[in-house]
N, C-alpha and C positions, 0 to 999 in steps of 0.2 A: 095281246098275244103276239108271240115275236112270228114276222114274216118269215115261211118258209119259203128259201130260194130253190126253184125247179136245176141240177146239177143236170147237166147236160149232157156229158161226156159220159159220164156214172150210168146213167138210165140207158144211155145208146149201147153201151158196153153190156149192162147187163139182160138187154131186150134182144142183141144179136149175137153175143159171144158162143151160145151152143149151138147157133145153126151153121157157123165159120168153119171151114176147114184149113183155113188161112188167115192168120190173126197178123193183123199188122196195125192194130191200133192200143192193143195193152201197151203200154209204155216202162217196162222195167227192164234192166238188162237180165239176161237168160237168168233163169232160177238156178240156183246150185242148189246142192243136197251136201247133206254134214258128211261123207264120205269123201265128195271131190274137196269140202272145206281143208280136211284133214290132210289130201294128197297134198294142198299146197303150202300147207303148215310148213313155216323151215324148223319148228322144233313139233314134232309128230307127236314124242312123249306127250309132252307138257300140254298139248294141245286137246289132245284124247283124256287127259285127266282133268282139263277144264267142260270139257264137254260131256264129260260120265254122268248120264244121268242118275246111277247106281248109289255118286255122293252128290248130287244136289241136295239141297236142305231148301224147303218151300218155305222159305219165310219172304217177311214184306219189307221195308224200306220204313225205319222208323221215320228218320229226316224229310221224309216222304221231295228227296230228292232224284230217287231213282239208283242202281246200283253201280256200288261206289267206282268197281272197277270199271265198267263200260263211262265213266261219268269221268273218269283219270284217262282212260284211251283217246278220250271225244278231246279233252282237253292238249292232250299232245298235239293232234292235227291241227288243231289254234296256235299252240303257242311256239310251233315251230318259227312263225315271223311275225309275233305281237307281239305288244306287251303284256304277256305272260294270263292268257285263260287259266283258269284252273277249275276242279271238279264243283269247287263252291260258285260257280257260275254255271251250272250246267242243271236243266230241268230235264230229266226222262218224261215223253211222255209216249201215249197210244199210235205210235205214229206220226207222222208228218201233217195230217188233217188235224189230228188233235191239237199237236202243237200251233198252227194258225189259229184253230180257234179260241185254243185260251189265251194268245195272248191279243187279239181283239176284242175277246170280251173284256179281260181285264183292265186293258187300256182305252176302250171307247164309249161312251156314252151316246144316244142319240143326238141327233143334230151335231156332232163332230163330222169333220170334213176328211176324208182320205183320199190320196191320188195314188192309182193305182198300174203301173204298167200292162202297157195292153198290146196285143197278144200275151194272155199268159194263165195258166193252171188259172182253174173258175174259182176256185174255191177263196183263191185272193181277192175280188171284188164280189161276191156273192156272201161270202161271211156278214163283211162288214156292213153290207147295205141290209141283212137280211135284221143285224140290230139297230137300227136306224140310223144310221149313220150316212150322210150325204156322199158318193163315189162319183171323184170324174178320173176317166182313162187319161192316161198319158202314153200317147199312140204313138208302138214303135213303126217305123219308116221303113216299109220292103225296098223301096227305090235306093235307100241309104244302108244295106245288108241289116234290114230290120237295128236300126242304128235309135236312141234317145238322142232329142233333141234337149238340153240344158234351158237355152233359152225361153222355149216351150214351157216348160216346167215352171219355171218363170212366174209366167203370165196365169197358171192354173193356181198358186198360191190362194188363200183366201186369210181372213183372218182368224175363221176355225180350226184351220189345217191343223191337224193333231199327228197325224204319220202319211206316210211315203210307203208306200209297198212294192219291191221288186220280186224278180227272180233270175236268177242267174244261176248257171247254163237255163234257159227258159223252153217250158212247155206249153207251146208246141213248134218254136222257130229255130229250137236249135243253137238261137243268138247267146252272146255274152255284153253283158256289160262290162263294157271295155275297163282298166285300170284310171285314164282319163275321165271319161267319164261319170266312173266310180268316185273318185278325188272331188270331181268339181259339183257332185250330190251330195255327196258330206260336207262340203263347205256351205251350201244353201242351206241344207237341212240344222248345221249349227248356227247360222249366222238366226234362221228363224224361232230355233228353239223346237224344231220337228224331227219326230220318234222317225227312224226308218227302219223299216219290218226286210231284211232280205231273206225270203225261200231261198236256199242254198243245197236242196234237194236231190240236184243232179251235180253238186257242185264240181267231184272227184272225174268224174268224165270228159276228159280234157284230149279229145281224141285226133284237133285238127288246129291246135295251136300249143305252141314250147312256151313252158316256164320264160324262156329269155325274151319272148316276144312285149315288146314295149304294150301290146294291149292286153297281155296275161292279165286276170285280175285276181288278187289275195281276195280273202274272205274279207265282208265289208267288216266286222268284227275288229280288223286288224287295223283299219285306217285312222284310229285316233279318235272316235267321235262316241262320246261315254253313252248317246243315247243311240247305241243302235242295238236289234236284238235281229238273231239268227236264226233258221231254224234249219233240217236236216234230219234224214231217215235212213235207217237201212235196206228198205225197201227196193229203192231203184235202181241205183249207181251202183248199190255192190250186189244185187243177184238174190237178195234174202226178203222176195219177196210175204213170205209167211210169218214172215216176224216182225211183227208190229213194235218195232222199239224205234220213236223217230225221235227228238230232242229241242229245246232252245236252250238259246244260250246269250249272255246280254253281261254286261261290266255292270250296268246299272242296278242298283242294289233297288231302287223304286219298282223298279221294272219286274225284277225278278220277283220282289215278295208279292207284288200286285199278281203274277201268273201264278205264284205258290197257292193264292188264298181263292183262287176260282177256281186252281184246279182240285181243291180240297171239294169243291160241290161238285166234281164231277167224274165220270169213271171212264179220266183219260189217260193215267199209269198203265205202263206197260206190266206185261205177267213177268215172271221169276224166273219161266223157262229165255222168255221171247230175249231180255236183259241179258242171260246167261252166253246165247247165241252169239247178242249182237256185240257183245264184249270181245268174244274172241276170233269174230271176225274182223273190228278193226284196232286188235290187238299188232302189236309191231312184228307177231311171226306170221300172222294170216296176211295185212293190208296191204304190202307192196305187192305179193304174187297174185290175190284176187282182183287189185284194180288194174293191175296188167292184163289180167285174162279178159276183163270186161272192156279194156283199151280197145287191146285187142279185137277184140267179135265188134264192137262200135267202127273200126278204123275198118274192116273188112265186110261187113257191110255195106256198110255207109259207099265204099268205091260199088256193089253192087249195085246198088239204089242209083250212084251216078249213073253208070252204064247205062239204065234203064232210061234215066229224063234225058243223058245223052240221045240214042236212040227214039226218043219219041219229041223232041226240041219243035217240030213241027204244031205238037198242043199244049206242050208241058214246058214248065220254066219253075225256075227253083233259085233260091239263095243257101247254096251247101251251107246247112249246119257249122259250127267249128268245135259244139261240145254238146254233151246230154244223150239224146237215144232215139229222141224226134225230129223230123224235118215238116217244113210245108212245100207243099205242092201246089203250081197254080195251073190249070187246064184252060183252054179258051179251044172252041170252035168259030172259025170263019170271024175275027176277032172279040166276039162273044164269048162272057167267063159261063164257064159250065151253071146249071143248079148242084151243087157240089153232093148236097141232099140225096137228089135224084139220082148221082151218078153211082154214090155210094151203096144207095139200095139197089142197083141194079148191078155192081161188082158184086155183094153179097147173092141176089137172086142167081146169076150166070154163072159165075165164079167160085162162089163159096169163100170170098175175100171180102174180111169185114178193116176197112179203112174208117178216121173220125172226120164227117162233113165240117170245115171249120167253120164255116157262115152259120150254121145249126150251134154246134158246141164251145165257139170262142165269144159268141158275140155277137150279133148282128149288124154289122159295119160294114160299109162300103168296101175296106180294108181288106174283108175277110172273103168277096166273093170271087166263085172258083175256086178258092183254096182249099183240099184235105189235107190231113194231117195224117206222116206215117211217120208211124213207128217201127223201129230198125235194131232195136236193141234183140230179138231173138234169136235162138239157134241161126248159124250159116244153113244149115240145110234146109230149115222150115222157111227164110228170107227167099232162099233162092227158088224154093217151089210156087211161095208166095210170085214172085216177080214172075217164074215162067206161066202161071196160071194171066196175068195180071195182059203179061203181052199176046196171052192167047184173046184178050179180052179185047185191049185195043185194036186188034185187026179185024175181029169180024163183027164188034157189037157195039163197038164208040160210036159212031153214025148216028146208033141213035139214043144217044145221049141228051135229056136235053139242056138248051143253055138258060140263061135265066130271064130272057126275053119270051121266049117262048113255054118258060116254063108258068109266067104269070099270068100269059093270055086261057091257059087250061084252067 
């Protein structure tokens, strides 16, 4: 029977999201609705007639690749600086979870080895280990702006190694893998003969680093290396949290029919409407004004969220995000890290502000303690209620917080 992994973030989220009056742990940028979609339409017409539910026609996806026009748009945004994606490299599937997990199922057998970046969405070492598959972390470095060490990497090699898992812009540090860095993964990973899986989920959220900057990094897709496969969704980065239409994507033709033939056993296709949606949202008259918008509210926030660990520098220390929707936070009283746990359920008890414990939901590592994890992608107004709520918290009720010394002797 295949191990079920306990999803940590998942359960937290749906054990205290109704009792929150202040959500700072959902992670998607603000939802849009098909009305504001339309406002940012630069062709309104055209846009309103893709969207008429009055001429959809329900039908399914013979090629069972997904539809064809959301499957032409997705390829745009590749092949803008590759060697030329196209729709016949692109798999729709149920989202961005589904997409991770067919193509782990497809591509691993037990007893295959994966190294997996860590800090990062659970759902990337908890898949693979959950089909037998051997997981070691490859732990990014706070001291180093949650930086990958190459070297590292290195040494974690084995001669099972079957794939490499990233993510970039990553959940929950906010980090990117750098373009260097990216470069010299791809060179290990071809020199071994290793799949690398890059989540590329929040990829378009590029809120606190320029295209020109030497550590910008292209989609790993672009860098020349036939076995690498992509994934990505419309869920988070663009606002369209309701519509389950997330994707891979791979040059490799082994790769791709190996995800074709699992996801035949499985019901991880997106719906007719959700494809319809997610087509003309990052069609060329919706995607330049919608990822602006979400720049935007991510780039204004985010100085929110500064403001606040400014002001509270005394417990709180932070490495700013540079892209995505998440940051961490690390607390310490009297230089003791918080139990992040505890602190968390008692912002939620006091406050009615539901934050993710990351020593609970990322992992249990040395790494992770004192650290929550916020989430910054929501309305300005709901952030900023969020935050005054947060600071009413830290003046009269942090005291008794406790830390995790003292949280083990209880």
């Amino acid at each position: 029977m295949t191990k079920v992994e306990q999803l940590e973030v998942i359960e937290w989220n749906e054990k205290h999201l109704s009792s929150a009056r202040h959500d700072l742990s959902s992670s998607g940028a603000s939802n849009i609705s098909l009305a504001e979609l339309l406002e940012l339409s630069e062709d309104r017409t055209h846009s309103e007639k893709a969207l008429s539910l009055s001429e959809l026609r329900l039908q399914g996806n013979e090629l069972g690749l997904g539809h064809v026009e959301l499957r032409r748009n997705l390829a745009a945004l590749y092949s803008a600086r590759s060697a030329g994606v196209t729709e016949h490299d692109i798999i729709i599937t149920n989202g961005s979870a589904a997409a991770d997990y067919t193509i782990f199922s497809a591509l691993l057998r037990p007893g295959d080895h994966v190294i997996c970046q860590h800090p990062v969405e659970e759902l990337l070492y908890k898949i693979p280990a959950s089909l037998g598959a051997e997981v070691t972390w490859w732990n990014a470095d706070p001291a180093k702006k949650w930086g990958l060490d190459i070297e590292e990497l290195k040494t974690l090699i084995k001669d099972n190694t079957k794939l490499i898992a990233i993510q970039s812009p990553c959940d929950p540090t906010g980090a990117i893998v750098p373009r260097p860095v990216l470069e010299a993964l791809v060179e290990v990973a071809e020199e071994e003969g290793i799949i690398i899986l890059a989540d590329e989920t929040y990829r378009p959220l590029f809120h606190s680093i320029l295209p020109s900057d030497d550590d910008f990094p292209p989609s790993t897709i672009n860098l020349g290396y036939k076995k690498v496969v992509v994934t990505g969704a419309v869920t988070r980065a663009y606002g369209l949290a309701g519509t389950r239409a997330g994707w891979i994507a791979t040059k490799d033709r082994s790769i791709l029919e190996a995800c074709k033939r699992f996801r035949r056993l499985q019901s991880t296709t997106a719906s007719t409407l959700d494809e319809v949606v997610a087509a003309e949202a990052v069609s060329d008259r919706c995607i330049h004004a919608l990822l602006a918008r979400n720049i935007k509210l991510c780039q204004t926030n985010l100085d929110l969220l500064q403001g606040f660990v400014e002001e509270h520098s005394w417990s709180c220390s932070w490495v700013k995000p540079r892209a995505g929707t998440t940051a961490m936070l690390k607390f310490h009283k009297m230089g003791k890290p918080i139990d992040s746990e505890g602190y968390c359920s008692q912002l939620l008890e006091h406050s009615s502000i539901l934050l993710c414990p990351a020593g609970k939901c990322f992992g249990n590592s040395q790494t992770m303690r004192g650290y929550v994890r916020v989430a910054f992608g929501g309305s300005t107004d709901e952030v900023k209620a969020a935050l005054a709520a947060w600071r009413s918290f830290m003046e009269d009720s942090f005291e008794s917080v406790p830390t995790l010394s003292t949280a083990s002797k209880s």
